[in-house]
C-alpha positions as CSV (number, residue, x, y, z in Angstrom):
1,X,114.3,108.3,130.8
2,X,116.2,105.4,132.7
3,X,120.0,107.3,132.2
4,X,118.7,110.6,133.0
5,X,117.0,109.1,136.3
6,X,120.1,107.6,137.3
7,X,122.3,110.9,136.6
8,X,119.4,112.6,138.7
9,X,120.1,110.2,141.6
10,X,123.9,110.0,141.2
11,X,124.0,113.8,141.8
12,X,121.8,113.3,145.0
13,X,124.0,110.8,145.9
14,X,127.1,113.6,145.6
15,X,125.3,116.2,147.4
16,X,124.8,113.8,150.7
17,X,128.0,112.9,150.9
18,X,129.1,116.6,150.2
19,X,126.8,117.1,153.6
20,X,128.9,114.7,155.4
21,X,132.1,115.5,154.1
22,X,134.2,117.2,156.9
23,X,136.9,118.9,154.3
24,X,136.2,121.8,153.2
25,X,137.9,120.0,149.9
26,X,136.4,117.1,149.6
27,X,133.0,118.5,150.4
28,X,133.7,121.0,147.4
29,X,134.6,118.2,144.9
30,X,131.6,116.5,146.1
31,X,129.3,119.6,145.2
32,X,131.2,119.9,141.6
33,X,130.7,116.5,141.1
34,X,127.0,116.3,141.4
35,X,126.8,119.7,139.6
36,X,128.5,117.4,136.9
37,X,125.7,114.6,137.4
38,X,122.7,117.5,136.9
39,X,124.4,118.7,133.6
40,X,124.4,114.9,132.0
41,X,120.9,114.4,133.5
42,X,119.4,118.0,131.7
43,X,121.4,117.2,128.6
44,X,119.6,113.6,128.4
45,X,116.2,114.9,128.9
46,X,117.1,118.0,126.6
47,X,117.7,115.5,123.9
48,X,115.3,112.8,124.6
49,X,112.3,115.3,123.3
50,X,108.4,115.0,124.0
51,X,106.3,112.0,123.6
């Protein structure tokens, strides 16, 4: 579970900087981003299975 761990933390990562982001933009790109990260993350740990 190592990759999905560090897609987990990558999109925490993405949704503190989106936090501190003062553009509208930039905090927006931030939120899609770790959005992005979370999807990779469930998709890892979808296909990883029980056990």
């Amino acid at each position: 579970m190592d990759e999905a761990s560090y897609w987990w933390e990558q999109a925490l990562k993405y949704k503190e900087r989106a936090k501190q982001a003062a553009d509208k933009k930039a905090r927006a790109e931030f939120l899609e981003l770790g959005a992005v990260c979370e999807e990779v993350a469930e998709t890892i740990e979808s296909r990883a299975g029980g056990g």
